[in-house]
C-alpha positions in Angstrom: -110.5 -161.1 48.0 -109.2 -160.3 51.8 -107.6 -163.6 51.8 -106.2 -163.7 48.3 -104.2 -160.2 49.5 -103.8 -161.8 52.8 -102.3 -165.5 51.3 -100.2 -163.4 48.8 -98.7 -160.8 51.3 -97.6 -163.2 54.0 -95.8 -165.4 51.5 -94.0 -162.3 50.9 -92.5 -161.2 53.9 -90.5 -162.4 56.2 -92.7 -161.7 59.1 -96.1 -163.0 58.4 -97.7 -162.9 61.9 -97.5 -158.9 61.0 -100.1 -158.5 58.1 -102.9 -157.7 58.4 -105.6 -156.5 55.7 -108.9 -154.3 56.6 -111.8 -153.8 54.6 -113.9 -150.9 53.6 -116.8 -151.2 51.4 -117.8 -147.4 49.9 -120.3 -146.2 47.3 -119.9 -150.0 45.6 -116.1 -150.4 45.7 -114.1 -152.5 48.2 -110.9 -151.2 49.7 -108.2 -153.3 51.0 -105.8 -151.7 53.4 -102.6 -153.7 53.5 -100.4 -153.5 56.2 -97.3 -155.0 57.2 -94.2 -155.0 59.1 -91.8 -151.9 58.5 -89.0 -153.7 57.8 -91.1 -156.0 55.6 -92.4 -152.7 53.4 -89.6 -152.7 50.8 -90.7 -156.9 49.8 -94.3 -155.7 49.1 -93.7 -152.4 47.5 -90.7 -153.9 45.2 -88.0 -152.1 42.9 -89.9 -149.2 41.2 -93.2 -150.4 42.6 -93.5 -153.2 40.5 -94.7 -155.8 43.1 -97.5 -153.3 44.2 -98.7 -153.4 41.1 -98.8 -156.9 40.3 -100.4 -157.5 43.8 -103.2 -154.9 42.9 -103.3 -156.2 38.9 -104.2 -159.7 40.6 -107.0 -158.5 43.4 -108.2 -155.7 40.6 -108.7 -159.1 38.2 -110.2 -161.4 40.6 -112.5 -158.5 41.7 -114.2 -157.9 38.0 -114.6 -161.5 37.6 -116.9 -161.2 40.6 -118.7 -157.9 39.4 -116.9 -155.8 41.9 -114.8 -152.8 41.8 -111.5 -153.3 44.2 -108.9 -151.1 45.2 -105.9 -151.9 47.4 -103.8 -149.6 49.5 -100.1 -150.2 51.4 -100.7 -148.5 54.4 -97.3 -147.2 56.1 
């Protein structure tokens, strides 16, 4: 799931050598920490957040198909 959130995010912004995504595993969840360029923030959060929730709809999705409970968070 780090490179599905890693694929989508760089084919969102406009500087892709920027993201990077860290994992945490805790108590049998995963946590993806996105991060990306500042000036890239506003492509990956989107109007109203709407973006951000698609991008966490589709990780969330692909994660229960596995079993797993996955989170993701934009990191500032």
């Amino acid at each position: 799931m780090k490179e599905l959130l890693t694929y989508v995010a760089k084919n969102l912004v406009d500087d892709p050598d920027a993201v990077t995504v860290e994992q945490y595993d805790n108590n049998g969840e995963t946590i993806l920490e996105l991060h990306v360029a500042q000036a890239d923030m506003g492509k990956v959060i989107g109007r109203q957040g709407r973006i951000a929730k698609e991008i966490r709809t589709l990780v969330r999705s692909v994660g229960q198909r596995t079993g797993k409970r996955v989170f993701v968070e934009i990191a500032d």
